[in-house]
C-alpha positions in Angstrom: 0.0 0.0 0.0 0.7 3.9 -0.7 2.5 6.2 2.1 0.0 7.1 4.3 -1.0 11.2 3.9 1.4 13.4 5.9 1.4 17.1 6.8 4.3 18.8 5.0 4.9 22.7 4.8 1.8 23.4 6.0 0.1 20.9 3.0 -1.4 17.7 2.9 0.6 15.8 1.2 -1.1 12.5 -0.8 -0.1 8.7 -2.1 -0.1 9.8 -5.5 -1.5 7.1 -8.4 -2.0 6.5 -12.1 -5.0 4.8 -11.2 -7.4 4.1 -8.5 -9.5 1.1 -8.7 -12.8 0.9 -6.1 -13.7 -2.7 -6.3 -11.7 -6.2 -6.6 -14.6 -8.4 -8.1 -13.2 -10.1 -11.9 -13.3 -6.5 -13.9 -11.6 -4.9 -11.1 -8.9 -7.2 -10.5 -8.2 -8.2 -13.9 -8.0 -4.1 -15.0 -5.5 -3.6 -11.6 -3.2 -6.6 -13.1 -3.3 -5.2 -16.8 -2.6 -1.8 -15.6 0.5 -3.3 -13.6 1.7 -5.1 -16.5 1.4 -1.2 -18.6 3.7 0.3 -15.5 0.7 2.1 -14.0 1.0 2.9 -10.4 -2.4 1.2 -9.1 -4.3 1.1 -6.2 -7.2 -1.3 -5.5 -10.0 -0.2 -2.9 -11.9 -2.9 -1.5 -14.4 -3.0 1.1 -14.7 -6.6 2.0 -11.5 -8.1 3.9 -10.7 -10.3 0.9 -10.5 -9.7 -2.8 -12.0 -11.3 -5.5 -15.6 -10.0 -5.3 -18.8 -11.7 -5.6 -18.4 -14.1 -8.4 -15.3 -15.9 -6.8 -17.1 -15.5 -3.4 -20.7 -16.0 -4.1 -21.2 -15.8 -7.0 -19.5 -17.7 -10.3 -17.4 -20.2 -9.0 -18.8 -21.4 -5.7 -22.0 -22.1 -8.0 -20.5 -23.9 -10.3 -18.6 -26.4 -7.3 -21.8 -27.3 -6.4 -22.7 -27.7 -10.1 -20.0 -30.2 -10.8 -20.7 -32.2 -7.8 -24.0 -32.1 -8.7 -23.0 -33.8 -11.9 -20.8 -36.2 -10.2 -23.6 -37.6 -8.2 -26.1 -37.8 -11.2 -23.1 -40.2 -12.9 -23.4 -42.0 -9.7 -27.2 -42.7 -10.0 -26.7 -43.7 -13.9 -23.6 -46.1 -12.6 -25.4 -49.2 -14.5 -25.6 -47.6 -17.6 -21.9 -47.3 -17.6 -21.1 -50.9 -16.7 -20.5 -50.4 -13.0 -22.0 -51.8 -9.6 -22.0 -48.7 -7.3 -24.3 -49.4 -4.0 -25.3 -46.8 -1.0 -23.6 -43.7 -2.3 -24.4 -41.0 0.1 -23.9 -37.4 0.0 -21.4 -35.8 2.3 -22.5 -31.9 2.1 -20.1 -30.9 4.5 -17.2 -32.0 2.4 -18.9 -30.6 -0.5 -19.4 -27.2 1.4 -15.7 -27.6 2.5 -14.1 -28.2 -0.9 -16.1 -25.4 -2.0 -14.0 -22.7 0.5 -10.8 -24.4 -0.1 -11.3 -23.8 -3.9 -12.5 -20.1 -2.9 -9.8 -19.6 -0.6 -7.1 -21.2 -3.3 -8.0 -18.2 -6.3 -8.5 -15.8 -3.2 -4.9 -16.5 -2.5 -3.9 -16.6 -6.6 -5.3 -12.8 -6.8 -3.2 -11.8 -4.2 -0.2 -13.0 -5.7 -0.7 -11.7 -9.0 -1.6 -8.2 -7.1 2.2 -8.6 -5.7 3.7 -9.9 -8.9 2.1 -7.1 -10.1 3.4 -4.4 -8.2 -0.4 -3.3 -7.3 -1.1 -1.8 -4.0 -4.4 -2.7 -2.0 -6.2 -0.9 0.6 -9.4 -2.2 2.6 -12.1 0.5 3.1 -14.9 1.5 1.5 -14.3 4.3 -1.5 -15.8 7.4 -2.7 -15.1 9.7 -5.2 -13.7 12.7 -3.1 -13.2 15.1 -6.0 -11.6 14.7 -9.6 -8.1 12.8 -9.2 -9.0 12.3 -5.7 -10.5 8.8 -3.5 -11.7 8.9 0.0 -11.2 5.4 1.7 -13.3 4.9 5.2 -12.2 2.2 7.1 -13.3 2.0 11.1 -14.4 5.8 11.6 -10.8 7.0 9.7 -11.1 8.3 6.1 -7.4 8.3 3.7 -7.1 10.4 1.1 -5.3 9.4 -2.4 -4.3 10.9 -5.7 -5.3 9.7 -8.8 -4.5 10.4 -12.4 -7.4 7.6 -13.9 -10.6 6.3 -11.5 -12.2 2.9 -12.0 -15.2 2.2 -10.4 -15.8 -1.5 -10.4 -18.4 -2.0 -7.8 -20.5 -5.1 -9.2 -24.1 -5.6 -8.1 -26.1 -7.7 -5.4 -29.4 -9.6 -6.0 -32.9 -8.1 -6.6 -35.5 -8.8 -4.1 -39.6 -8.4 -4.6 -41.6 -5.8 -3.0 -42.8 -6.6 0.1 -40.9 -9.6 0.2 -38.0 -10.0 3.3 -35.0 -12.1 2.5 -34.5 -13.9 6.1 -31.1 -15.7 4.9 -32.9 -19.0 6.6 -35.6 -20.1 4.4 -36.1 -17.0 1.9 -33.0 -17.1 0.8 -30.9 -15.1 -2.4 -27.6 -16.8 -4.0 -25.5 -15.5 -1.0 -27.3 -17.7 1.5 -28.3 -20.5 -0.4 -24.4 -21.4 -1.5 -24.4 -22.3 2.5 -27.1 -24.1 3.6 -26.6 -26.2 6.7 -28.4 -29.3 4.6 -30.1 -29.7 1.0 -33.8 -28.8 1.5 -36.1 -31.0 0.9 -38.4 -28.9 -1.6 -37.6 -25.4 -2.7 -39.0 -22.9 -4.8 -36.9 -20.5 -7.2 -38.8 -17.0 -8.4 -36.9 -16.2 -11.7 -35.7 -18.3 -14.3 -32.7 -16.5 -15.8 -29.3 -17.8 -15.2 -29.0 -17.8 -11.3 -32.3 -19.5 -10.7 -32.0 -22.3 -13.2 -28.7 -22.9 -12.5 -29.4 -23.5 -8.8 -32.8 -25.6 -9.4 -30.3 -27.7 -11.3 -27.9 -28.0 -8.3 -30.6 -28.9 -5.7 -32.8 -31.6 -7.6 -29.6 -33.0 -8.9 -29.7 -33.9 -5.2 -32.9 -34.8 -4.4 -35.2 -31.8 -3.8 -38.2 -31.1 -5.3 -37.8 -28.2 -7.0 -40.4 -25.8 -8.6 -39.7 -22.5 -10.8 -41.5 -19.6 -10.9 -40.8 -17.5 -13.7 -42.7 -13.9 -14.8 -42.1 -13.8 -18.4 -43.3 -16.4 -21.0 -40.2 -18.7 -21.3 -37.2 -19.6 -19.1 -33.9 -18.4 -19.7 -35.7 -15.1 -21.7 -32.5 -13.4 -22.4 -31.6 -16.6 -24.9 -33.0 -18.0 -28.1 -36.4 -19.5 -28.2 -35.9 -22.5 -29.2 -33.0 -22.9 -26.5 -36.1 -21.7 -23.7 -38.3 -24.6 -24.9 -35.6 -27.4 -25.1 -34.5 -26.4 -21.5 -37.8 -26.5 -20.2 -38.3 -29.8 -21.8 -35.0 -30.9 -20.2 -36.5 -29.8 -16.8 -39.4 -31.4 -16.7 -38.0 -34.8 -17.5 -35.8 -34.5 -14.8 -38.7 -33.6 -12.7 -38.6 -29.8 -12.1 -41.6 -27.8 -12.3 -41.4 -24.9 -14.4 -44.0 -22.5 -14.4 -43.9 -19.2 -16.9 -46.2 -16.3 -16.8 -46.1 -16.4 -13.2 -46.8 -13.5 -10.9 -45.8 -14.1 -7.2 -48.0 -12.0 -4.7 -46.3 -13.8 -1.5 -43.9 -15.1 -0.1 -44.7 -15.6 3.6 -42.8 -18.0 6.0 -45.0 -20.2 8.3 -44.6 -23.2 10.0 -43.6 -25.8 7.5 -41.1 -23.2 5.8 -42.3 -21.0 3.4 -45.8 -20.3 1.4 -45.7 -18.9 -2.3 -48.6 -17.2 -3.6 -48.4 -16.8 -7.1 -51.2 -16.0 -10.1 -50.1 -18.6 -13.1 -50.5 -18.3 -16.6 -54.4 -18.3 -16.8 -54.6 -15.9 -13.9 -55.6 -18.6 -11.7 -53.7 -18.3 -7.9 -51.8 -21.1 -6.6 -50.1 -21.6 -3.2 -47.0 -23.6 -3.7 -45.1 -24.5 0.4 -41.4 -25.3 0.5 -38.7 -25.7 3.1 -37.0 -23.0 1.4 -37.2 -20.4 -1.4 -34.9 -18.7 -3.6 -35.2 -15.3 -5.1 -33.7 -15.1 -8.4 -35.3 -11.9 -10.2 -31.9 -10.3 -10.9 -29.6 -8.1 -10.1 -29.0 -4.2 -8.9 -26.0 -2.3 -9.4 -23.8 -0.9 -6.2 -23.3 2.8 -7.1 -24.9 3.9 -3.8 -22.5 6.5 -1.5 -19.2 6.5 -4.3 -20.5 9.7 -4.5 -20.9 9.2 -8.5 -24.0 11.1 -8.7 -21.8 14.3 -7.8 -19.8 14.2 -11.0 -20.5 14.6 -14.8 -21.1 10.7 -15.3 -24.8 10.3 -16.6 -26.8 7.7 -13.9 -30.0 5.9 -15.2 -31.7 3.9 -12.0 -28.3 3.0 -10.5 -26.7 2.3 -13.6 -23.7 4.3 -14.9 -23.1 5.2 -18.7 -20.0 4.6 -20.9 -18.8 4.3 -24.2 -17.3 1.8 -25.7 -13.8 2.3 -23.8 -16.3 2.4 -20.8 -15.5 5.9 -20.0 -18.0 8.3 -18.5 -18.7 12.0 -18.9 -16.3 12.5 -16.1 -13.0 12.9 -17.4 -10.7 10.6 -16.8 -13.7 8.9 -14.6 -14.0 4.4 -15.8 -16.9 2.6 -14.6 -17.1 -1.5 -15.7 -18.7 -4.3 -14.8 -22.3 -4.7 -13.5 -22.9 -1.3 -13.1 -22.5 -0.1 -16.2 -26.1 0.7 -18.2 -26.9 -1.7 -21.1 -24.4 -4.3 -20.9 -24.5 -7.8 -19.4 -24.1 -8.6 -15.8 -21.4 -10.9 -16.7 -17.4 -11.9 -15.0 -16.1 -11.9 -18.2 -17.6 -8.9 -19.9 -16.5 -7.1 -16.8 -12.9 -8.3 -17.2 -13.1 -7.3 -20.7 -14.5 -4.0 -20.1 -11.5 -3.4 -17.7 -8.7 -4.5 -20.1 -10.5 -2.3 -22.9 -10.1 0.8 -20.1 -6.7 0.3 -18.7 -5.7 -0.3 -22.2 -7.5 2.7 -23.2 -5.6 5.0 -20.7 -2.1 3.0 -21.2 -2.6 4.7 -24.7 -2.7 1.6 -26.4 -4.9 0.4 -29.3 -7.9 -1.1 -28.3 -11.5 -2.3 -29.6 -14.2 -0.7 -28.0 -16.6 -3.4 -26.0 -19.3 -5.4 -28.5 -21.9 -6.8 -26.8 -22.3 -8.8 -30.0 -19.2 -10.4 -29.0 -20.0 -11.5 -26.0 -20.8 -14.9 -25.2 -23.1 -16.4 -22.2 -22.9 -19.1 -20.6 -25.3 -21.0 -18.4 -23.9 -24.2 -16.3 -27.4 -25.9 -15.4 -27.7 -29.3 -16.6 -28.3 -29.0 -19.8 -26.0 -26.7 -20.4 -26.6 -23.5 -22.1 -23.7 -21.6 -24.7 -24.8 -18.5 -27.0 -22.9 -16.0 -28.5 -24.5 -12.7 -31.4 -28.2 -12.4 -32.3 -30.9 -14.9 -31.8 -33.1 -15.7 -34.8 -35.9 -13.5 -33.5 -33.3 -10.6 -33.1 -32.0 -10.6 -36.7 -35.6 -10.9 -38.0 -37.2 -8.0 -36.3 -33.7 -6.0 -37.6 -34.8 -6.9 -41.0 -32.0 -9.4 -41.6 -32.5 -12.0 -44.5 -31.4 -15.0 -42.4 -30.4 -18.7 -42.3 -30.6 -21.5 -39.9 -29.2 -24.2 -39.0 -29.5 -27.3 -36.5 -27.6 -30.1 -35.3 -28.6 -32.7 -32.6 -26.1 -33.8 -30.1 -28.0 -37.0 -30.8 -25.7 -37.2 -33.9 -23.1 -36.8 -32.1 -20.4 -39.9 -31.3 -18.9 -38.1 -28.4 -21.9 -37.5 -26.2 -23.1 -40.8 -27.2 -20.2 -42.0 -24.9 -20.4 -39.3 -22.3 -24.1 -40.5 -22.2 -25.4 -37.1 -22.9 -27.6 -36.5 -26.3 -30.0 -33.8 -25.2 -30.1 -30.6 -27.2 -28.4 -29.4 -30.2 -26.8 -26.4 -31.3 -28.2 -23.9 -33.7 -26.9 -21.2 -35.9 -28.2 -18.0 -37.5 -26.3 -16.5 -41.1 -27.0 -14.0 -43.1 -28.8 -15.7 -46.1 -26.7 -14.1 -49.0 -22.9 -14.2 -48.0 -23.3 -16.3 -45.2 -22.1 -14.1 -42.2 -22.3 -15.8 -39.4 -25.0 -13.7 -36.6 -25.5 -15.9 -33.6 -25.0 -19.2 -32.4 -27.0 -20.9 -29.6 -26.5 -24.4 -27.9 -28.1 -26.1 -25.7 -26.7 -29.9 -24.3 -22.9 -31.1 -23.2 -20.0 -29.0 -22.6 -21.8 -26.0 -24.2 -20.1 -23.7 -22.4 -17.0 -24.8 -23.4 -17.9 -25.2 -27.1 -19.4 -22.0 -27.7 -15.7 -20.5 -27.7 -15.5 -21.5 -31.1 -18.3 -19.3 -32.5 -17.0 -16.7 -30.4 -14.1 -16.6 -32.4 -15.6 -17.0 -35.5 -18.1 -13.6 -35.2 -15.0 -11.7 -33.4 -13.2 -12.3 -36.9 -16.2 -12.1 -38.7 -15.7 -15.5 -40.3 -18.3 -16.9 -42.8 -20.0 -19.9 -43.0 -17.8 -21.2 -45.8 -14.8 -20.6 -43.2 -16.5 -22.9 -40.6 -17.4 -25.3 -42.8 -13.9 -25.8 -44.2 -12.5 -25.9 -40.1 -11.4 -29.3 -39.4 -13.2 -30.7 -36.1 -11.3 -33.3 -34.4 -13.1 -36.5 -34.1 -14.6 -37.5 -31.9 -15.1 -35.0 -29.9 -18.6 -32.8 -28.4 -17.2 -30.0 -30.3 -17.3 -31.5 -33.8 -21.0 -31.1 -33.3 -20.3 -27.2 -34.1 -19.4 -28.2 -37.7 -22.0 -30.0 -38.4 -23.7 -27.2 -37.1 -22.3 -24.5 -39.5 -22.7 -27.2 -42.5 -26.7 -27.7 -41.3 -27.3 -24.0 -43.1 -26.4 -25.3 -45.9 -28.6 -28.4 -45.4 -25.2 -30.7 -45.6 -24.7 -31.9 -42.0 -22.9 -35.1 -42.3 -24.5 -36.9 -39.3 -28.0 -35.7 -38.8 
């Protein structure tokens, strides 16, 4: 850490920084490295005790432990299928919950090595803009001062509740509290179906639990293709999860045997659902509150700050990335994207500004969920003449022996020169194989170029090029 400030002269003299950085979540740890590794003297402000932020705390990876043990167990139950005699597997959740913190605890650790590696300079507190090129950090009643050339603000977001409803951290829980319950419920209830809540209905009745969705809007997963909402909702109901869309919860009340849901369903018709515990899942707010933001130039739109492209404000020489900023997505990677694009852009250096077209998602329930550019829907309503394509993973050698053929993958191209718009999948490893596409639309590769890739065989991700050759109705294995 900087010199503390000392009097001098008569003058309060101030560490002194090319950039200040209030937040340590994956876009403000990833900008603080990059800016070490340009020779920028940088300081990051965190107000927890630890760094890493919400997704390696509660958020992205503690979720997807429990996801991969989830999948474990399943393999377990399906044992026979693969030829072995496995009898009276049990669930240890404490060991689970254990190997969860020493995974958190290991990149914890890795963050604060690279911060030293990286000559970057860390100071627990909570920070507020104090003034152009200047930070206040409160810690215990006692406010530091620092100079800054460059100011990051990398605050992230927490989760949304619903009006009247009181999250108890007991039974109505949000993804904080439910990554540490004491013992898997019984029955729960999730109220959203976007990422968070799907993903975590998958963790729980991969154990056991009867799970049942409530979701507002007409499909699950809304954000992602159609057809990608209606095979996922197929998926969930043959592994037993209710799903039910158009929902519109009026409770949530606790009472004796846990928790009541009052909800009107699609018809209008009310329902009362009871559960040992329930999850609200209806998104997430951004955490510009007292950073003292509103007291600068930077435009603020209910919470949410505006940028360009290299994620500056109207406050010069003022950066905000991550979940806060207005009309990108709430994701680790875009926000470690968005930081690199900043840093880089003060460094001087040639950068791209942020595409949101470029930005994949991912979604690690079980099926998984990988999409990258414009759905169909999204390139018809922009007048696009368009293309698609789909392949089964049922086609597929490789998940044949992993023992996983839901889904398929589906792409969207420009009818005339094949440009490739969007591609969407839905089934095994598709997070990982999504990376390919990715690629493809950052180097605005055609289909003809993704047709001519060689897949290695076999593989799940040789599925893609069967994909890409589906357009052109000439998929080889479907």
């Amino acid at each position: 850490m900087g010199p503390p400030a000392t009097h001098n002269s008569g003058r309060l003299s101030l560490a002194k920084y090319d950039l200040v950085i209030i937040g340590s979540g994956p876009g403000g740890y990833v900008a603080a490295i990059r800016a070490g590794q340009y020779g920028l003297k940088t300081l990051v402000v965190e107000k927890d005790s630890y760094v890493g932020g919400t997704c390696l705390h509660i958020g992205c990876i503690p979720t997807k432990v429990l996801l991969y043990h989830a999948e474990i167990y399943e393999n377990f139950q399906r044992a026979a299928e693969f030829g072995f005699e496995v009898k009276d597997v049990k669930v240890n959740w404490n060991a689970i919950l254990e190997r969860k913190q020493k995974i958190v605890n290991k990149h914890t650790k890795g963050i604060e090595f690279l911060f030293r590696k990286s000559k970057v300079d860390t100071m627990t507190g909570w920070g507020r803009i104090a003034g152009p090129g200047r930070v206040a950090v409160e810690k215990d009643g006692k406010t530091t001062e620092v100079e800054t050339n460059f100011t990051m603000v990398a605050t992230g977001s927490d989760a949304r509740t619903l009006p009247g409803v009181e999250i108890d951290g007991k039974t109505i829980l949000t993804n904080r509290e439910i990554l540490n319950l004491p013992q898997i419920p019984k029955s729960l209830v999730v109220v959203g179906a976007g990422a968070v809540g799907v993903e975590f209905a998958s963790i729980y009745r991969s154990f056991g639990a009867e799970v049942t969705i409530l979701e507002m809007l007409p499909r699950a997963v809304p954000l992602e293709d159609e057809e990608i909402s209606a095979e996922l909702q197929k998926a969930f109901k043959k592994r037993g999860i209710r799903i039910e869309t158009g929902a519109k919860v009026d409770s949530v009340k606790k009472d004796a045997k846990g928790v009541s849901v009052i909800f009107k369903n699609s018809a209008g018709k009310s329902e009362t659902l009871t559960a040992e515990k329930v999850l609200i899942a209806v998104g997430r707010r951004p955490l510009t509150e007292n950073i003292n933001i509103e007291k600068t130039a930077a435009k603020l739109e209910r919470g949410f700050v505006h940028t360009n492209g290299f994620m500056e404000t109207a406050e010069p020489r003022l950066y905000a990335i991550g979940d806060i900023v207005a009309g990108l997505p709430q994701l680790a990677h875009a926000a470690s994207m968005e930081g690199l694009i900043a840093v880089g852009r003060m460094a001087g250096k040639d950068v791209q500004p942020f595409d949101r077209g470029r930005c994949p998602a991912a979604t690690y329930c079980e099926p998984q969920i990988g999409s990258i550019g414009m759905t169909e829907k999204q390139a018809r309503d922009a007048g696009i003449k368009v293309k698609t394509g789909k392949f089964p993973f049922a086609g597929n050698s490789k998940a044949s022996i992993i023992g996983h053929h839901e889904g398929f993958i589906k792409v969207v191209a420009e009818e005339k020169y094949g440009e490739i718009l969007g591609v969407h999948a839905i089934g095994p490893l598709a997070t990982e194989i999504i990376a390919e596409p990715v690629a493809a639309i950052g180097l605005e590769a055609t289909l003809d170029d993704m047709m001519a890739t060689i897949h290695a065989h076999p593989t799940v991700w040789e599925a893609m090029g069967d994909a890409f050759n589906a357009v052109r109705g000439l998929s080889i294995n479907a």
